[in-house]
C-alpha positions in Angstrom: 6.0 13.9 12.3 4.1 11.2 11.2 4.4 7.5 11.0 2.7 5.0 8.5 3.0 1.3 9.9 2.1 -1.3 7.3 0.8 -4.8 8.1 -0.3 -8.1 7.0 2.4 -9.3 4.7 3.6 -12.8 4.6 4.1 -15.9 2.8 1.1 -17.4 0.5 1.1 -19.7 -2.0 0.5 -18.6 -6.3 -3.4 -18.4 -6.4 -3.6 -17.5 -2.3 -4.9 -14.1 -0.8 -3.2 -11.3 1.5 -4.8 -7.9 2.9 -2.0 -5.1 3.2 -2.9 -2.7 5.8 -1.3 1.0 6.8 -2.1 3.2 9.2 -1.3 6.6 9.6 -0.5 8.4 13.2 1.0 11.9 14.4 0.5 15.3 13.9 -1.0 16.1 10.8 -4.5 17.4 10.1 -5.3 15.6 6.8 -4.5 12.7 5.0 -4.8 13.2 1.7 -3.9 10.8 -1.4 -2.4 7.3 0.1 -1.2 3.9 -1.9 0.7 1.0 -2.2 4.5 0.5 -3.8 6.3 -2.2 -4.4 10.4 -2.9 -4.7 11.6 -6.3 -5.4 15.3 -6.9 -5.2 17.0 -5.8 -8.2 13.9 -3.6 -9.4 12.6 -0.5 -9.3 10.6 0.8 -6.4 6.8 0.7 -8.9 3.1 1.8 -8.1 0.5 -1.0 -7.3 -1.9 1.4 -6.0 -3.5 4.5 -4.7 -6.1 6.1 -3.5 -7.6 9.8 -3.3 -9.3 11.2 -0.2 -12.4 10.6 -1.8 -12.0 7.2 -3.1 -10.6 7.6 -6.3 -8.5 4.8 -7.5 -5.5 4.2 -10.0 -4.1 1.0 -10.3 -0.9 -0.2 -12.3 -1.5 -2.3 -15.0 0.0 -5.4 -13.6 -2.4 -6.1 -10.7 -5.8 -4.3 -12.3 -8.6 -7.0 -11.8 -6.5 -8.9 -8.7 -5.9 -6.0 -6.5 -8.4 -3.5 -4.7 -7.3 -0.3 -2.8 -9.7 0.9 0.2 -9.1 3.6 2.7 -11.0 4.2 6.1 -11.0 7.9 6.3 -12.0 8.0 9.8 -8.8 5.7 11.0 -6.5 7.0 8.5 -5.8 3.4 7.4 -5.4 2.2 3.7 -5.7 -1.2 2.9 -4.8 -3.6 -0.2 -6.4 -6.3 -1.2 -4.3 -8.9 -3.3 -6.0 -12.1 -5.0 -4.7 -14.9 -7.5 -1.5 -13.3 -6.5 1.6 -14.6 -8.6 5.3 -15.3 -7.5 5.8 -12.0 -9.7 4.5 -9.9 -6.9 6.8 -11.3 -4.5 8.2 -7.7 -3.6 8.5 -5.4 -0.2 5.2 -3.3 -0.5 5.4 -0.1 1.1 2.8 2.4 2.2 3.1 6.4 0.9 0.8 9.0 2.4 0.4 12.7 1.5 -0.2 14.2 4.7 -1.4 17.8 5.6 1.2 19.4 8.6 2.5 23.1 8.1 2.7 22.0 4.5 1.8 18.9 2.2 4.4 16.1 3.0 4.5 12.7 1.7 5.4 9.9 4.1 6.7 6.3 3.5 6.3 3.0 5.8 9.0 1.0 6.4 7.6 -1.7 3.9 6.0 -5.2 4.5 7.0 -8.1 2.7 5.3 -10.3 0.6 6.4 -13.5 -1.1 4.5 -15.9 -3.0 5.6 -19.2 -3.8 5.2 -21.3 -6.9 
């Protein structure tokens, strides 16, 4: 099994900062691909953000320029950095990992929430 425990969410003012973090523990032998989601109430569950093994990035359209995904390979730990965030990104993000047991499973945190006020 493995468990993905997100931090670092939290109330900020429009304009402010937050750094998401996620990290990944159990019995597995690889992470592989990892990144950020988002629900808000009434919405979709919607990609901010991922990340391969190897750094590669893809980032929705909504948050290119503001947001920046980083993983630590080493500590299995993606992060998300959010600037000049907007009340718009007020959502629950949630972490998703593709981990490597008997077979390639994907994981999901239990979400962290974010809320930025106007």
């Amino acid at each position: 099994q493995v468990q993905l425990v997100e931090s670092g969410g939290g109330v900020v003012q429009a304009g402010g900062s937050l750094r998401l973090s996620c990290a990944a523990s159990g019995s597995f032998s690889r992470i592989n691909a990892m990144g950020w989601y988002r629900q808000a109430p009434g919405k979709q569950r919607e990609l901010v953000a991922a990340i391969s093994r190897s750094g590669t990035t893809n980032y929705a359209d909504s948050v290119k320029g503001r947001v920046t995904i980083s993983r630590d390979n080493a500590k299995n730990t993606v992060y998300l950095e959010m600037n000049s965030l907007k009340p718009e990104d007020t959502a629950v993000y949630l972490c998703n990992a593709e981990a490597v047991t008997i077979a390639r499973v994907y994981f999901w945190g239990q979400g962290t929430q974010v809320t930025v006020s106007s």
